[in-house]
PADREN-55967 format. One record per atom (N, C-alpha, C): residue number from 1; residue in one letter; atom name; x, y, z. Coordinates in steps of 0.2 Angstrom, whole numbers, plus 5000, padded with zeros to 4 digits. Atoms other than C-alpha are relative to their C-alpha. Example, Ala and Ser with C-alpha at 12.3 -4.5 7.8 and 13.67 -1.06 7.14 Angstrom:
> 1|A|N|5004|4994|5000
> 1|A|CA|5062|4978|5039
> 1|A|C|5004|5006|5000
> 2|S|N|4996|4994|4999
> 2|S|CA|5068|4995|5036
> 2|S|C|4996|5005|5003
//
This chain:
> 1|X|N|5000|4998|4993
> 1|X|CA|4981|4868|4956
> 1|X|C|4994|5004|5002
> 2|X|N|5006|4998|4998
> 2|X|CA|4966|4872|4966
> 2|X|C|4999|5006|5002
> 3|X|N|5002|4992|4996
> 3|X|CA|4961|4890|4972
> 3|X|C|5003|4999|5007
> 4|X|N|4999|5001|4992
> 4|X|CA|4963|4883|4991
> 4|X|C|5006|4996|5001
> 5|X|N|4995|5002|4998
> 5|X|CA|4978|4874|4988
> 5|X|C|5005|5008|4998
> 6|X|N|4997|4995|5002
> 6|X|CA|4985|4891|4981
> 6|X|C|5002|5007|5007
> 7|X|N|5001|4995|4996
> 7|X|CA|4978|4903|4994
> 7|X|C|5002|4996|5008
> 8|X|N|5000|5003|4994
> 8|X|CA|4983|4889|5010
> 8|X|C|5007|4999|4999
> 9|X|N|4993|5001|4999
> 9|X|CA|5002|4886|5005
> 9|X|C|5004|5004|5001
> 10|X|N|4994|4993|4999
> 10|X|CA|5017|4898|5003
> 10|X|C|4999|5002|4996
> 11|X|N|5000|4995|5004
> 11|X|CA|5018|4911|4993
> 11|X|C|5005|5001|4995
> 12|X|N|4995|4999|5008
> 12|X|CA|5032|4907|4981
> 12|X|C|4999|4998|4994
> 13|X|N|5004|5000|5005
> 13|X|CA|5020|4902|4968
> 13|X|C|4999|5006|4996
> 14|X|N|5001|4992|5003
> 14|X|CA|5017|4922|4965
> 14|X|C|5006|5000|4995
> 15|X|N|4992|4997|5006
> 15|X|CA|5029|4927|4949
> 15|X|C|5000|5008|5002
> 16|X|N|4998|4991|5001
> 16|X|CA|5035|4944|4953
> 16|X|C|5006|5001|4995
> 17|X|N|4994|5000|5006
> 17|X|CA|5046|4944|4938
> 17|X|C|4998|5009|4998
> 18|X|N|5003|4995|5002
> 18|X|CA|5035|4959|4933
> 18|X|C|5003|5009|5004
> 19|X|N|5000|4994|4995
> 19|X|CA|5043|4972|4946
> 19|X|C|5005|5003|4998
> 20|X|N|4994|4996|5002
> 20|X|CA|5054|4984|4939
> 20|X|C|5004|5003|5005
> 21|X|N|4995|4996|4996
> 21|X|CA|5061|4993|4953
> 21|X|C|4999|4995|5007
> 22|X|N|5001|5002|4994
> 22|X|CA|5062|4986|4969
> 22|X|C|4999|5003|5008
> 23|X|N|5000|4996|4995
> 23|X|CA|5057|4999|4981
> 23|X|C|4995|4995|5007
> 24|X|N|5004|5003|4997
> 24|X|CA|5044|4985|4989
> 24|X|C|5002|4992|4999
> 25|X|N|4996|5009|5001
> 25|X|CA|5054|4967|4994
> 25|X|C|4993|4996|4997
> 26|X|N|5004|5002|5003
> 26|X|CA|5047|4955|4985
> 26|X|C|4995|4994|5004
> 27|X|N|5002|5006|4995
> 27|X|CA|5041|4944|4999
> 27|X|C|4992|5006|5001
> 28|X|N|5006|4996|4996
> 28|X|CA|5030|4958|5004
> 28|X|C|4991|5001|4997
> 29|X|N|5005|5002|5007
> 29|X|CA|5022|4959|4985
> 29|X|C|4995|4994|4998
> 30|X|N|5004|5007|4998
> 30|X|CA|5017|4940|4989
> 30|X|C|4995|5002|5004
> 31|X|N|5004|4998|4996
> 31|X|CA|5009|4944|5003
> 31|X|C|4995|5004|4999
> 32|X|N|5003|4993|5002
> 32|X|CA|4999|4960|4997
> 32|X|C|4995|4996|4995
> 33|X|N|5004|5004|5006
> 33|X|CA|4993|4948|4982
> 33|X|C|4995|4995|5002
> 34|X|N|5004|5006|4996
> 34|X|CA|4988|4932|4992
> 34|X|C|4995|5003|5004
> 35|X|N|5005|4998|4995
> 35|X|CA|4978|4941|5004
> 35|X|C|4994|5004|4995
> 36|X|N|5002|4999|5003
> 36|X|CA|4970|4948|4990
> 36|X|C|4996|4995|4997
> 37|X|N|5005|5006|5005
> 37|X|CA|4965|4934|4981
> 37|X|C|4997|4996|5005
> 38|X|N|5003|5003|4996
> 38|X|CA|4961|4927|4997
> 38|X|C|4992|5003|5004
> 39|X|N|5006|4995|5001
> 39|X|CA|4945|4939|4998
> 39|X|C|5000|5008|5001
> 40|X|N|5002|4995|4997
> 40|X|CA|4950|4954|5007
> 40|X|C|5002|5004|4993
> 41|X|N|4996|4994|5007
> 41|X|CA|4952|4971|4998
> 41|X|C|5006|5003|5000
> 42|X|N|4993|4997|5002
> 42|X|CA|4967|4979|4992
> 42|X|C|5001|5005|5006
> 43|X|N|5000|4995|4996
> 43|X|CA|4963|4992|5007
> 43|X|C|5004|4996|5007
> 44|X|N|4997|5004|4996
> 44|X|CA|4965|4977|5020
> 44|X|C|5007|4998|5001
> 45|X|N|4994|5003|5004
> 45|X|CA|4978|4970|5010
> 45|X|C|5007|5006|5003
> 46|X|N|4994|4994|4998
> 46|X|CA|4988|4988|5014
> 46|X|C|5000|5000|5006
> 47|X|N|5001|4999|4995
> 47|X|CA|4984|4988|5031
> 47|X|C|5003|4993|5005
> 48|X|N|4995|5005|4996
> 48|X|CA|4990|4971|5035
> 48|X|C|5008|4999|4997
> 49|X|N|4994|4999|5002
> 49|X|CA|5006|4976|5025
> 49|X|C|5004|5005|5007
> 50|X|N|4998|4994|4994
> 50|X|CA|5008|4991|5037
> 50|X|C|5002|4996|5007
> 51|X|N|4998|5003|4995
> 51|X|CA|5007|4979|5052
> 51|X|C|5006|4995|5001
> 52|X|N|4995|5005|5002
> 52|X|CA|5021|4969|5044
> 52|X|C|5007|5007|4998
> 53|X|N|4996|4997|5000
> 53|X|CA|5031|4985|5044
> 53|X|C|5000|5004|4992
> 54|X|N|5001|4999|5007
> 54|X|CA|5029|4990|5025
> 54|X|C|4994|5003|4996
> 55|X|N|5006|4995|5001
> 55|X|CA|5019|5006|5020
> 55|X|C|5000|4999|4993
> 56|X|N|5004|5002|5007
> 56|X|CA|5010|5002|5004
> 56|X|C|4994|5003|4998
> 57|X|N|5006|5000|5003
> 57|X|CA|4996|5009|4995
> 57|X|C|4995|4994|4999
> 58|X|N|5004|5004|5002
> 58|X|CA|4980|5001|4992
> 58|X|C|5000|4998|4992
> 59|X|N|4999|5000|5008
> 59|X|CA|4983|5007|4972
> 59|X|C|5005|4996|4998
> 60|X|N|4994|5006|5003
> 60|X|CA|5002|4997|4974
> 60|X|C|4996|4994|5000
> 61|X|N|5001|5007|5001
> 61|X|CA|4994|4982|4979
> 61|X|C|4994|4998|4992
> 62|X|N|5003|5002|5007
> 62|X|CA|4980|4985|4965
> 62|X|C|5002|4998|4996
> 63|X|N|4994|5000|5008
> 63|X|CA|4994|4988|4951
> 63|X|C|5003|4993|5002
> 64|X|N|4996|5007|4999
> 64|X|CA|5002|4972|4958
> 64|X|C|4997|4994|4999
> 65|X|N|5006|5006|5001
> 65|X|CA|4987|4959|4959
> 65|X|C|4999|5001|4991
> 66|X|N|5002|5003|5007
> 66|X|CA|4983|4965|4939
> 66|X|C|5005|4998|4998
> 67|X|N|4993|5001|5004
> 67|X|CA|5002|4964|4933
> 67|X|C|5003|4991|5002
> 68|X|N|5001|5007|5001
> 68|X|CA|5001|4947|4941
> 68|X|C|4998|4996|4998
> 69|X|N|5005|5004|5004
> 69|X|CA|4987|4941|4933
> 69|X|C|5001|4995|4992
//
C-alpha cells in the first residue's frame, strides 16, 4: 500500500490494538495518527483533535504515532 493510498482513505487501517485504557475513542486515536503521518505536527494534530471535541495532548498523540509504528 502506498503512502498516499494510506494517508487519502479511511482510517481503519490504523491498529489500535496497543491502547490499554480507553480514556481516548479509538476513532479519535486514528485521526490524531493520520494527521500526523500526513505531515502536520503532533501539536496540529492536538489542536485539530480539540476542534473535534477531544482534549488531547500533543505528548498523547506522540506516544500514539510511536506505539503504532
Amino acid at each position: 500500500m502506498t503512502e498516499f493510498d494510506r494517508l487519502s482513505g479511511c482510517i481503519d487501517w490504523i491498529d489500535v490494538s496497543f491502547v490499554e485504557r480507553e480514556r481516548t475513542p479509538a476513532w479519535a486515536i486514528r485521526v490524531g495518527i493520520r494527521r500526523h503521518f500526513s505531515g502536520t505536527s503532533t501539536r496540529d494534530a492536538s489542536q485539530h483533535l480539540e476542534e473535534l471535541g477531544v482534549h488531547r495532548s500533543h505528548v498523547t498523540i506522540h506516544n500514539g504515532v510511536h506505539k503504532a509504528e
